[in-house]
C-alpha positions in Angstrom: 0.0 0.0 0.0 1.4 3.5 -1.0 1.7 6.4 1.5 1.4 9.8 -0.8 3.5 11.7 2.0 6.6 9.3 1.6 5.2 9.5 -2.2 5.6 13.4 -1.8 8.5 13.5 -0.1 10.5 11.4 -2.7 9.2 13.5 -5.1 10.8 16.9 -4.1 12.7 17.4 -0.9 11.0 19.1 1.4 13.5 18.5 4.4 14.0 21.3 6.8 17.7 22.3 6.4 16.7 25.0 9.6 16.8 22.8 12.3 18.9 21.8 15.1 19.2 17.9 15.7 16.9 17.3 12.5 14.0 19.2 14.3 12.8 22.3 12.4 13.6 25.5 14.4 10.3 26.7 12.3 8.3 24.0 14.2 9.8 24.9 16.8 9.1 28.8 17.6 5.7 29.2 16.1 3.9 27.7 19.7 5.3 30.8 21.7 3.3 33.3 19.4 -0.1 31.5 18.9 0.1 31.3 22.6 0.4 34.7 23.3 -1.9 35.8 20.9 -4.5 33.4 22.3 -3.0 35.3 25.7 -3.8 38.5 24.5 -7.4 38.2 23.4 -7.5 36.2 27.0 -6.6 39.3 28.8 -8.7 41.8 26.9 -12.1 40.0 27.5 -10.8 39.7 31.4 -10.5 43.7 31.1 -13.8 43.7 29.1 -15.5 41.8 31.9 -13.4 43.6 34.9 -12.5 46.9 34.1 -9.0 45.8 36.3 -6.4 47.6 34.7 -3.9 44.2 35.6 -5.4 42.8 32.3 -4.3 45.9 30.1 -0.4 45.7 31.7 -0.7 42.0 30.3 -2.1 42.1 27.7 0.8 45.1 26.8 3.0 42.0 27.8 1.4 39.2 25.9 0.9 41.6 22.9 4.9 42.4 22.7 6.0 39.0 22.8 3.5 37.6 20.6 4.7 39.9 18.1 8.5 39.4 18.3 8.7 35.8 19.1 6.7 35.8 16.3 9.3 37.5 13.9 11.6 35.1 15.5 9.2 32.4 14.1 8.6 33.7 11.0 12.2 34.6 9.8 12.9 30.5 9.9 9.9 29.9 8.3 10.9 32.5 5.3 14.5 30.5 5.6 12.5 27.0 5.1 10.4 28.7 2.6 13.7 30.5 -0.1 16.2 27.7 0.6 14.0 24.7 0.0 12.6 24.3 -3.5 10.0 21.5 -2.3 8.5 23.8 0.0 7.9 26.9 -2.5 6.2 24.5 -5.2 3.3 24.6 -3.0 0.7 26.5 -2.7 -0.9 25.9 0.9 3.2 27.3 1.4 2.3 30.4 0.2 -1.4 30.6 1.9 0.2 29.8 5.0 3.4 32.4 4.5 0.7 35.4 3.7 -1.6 34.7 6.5 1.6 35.0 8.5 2.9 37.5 7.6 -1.0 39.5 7.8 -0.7 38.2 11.7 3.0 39.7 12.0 1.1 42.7 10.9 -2.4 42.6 13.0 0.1 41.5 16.5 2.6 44.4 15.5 0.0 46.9 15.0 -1.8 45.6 18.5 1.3 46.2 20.2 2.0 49.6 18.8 -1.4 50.7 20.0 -0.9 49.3 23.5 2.7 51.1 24.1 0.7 54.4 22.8 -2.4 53.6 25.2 -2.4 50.5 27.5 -6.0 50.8 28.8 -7.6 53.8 26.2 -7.2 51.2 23.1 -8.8 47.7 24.7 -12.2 48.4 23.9 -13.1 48.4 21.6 -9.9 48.5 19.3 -7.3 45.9 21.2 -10.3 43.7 21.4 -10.8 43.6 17.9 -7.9 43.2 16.7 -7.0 40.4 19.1 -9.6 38.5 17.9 -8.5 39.4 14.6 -4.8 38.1 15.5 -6.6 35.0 16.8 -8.8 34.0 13.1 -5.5 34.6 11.6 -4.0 32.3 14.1 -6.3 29.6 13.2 -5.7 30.3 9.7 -2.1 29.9 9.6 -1.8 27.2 11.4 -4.4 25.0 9.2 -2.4 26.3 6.5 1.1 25.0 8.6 -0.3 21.7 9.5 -1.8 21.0 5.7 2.1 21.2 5.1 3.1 19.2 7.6 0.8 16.4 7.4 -0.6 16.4 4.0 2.8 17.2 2.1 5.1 16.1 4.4 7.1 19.9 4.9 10.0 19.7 7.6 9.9 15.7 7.0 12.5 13.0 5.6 12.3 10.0 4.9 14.5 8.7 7.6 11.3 10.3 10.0 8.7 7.9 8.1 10.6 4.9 9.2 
């Protein structure tokens, strides 16, 4: 019986060559991000609900690192995406880098408002665009784990055995 991933991945190599120990650093960095991003809308409905300016101070937090763990994140997924051809030849690569990149722009543009105004820009504005940051955290990742599992991105055959 054929497997189209090992298929796939005989086809065109899509093995991560950013990685440390054979694990893709891309993998990797991109839970710290949705995390926080998740975080973020977390602490604006608290704020919503409480009024408790603790929640705006973390969400300032949560907003900041979402963002730049989330260039970390995204400048080895760019790396995967130029230096291996496999990975290009796909589109759900390129749906996944765009909604990415739109994230890197909604969590950046969250934490720009928040350093201007930590509690003035939650509602309804931070709100908004947490949950915002949050579709486009869904959306992402569908588009990341179609790679993984449907192509076989970040995989080589020595991992299917």
């Amino acid at each position: 019986m054929s497997n189209p991933v090992i298929e796939e991945i005989e086809k065109h190599d899509v093995a991560s060559v950013v990685a440390v120990a054979g694990h893709p650093i891309h993998a990797m960095t991109v839970a710290f991000p949705i995390a926080l991003v998740v975080c973020t809308l977390g602490c604006d409905v608290f704020y919503w609900w409480s009024a408790d300016p603790f929640w705006t101070r973390a969400a300032l937090w949560s907003s900041g690192a979402a963002f730049l763990f989330g260039i970390v994140a995204g400048l080895a997924g760019t790396a995967e995406l130029l230096l291996v051809p496999g990975i290009r030849k796909r589109a759900a690569s390129w749906t996944h880098a765009v909604a990415a990149m739109m994230l890197l722009s909604i969590a950046g543009a969250n934490w720009g408002l928040r350093l201007q105004d930590p509690e003035g820009v939650v509602l309804p504005v931070g709100l908004f665009l947490s949950v915002l940051a949050s579709v486009f955290v869904g959306l992402a990742g569908w588009h990341g784990g179609k790679l993984v599992f449907d192509h076989g991105i970040g995989m080589s055959l020595s991992d299917k055995d």
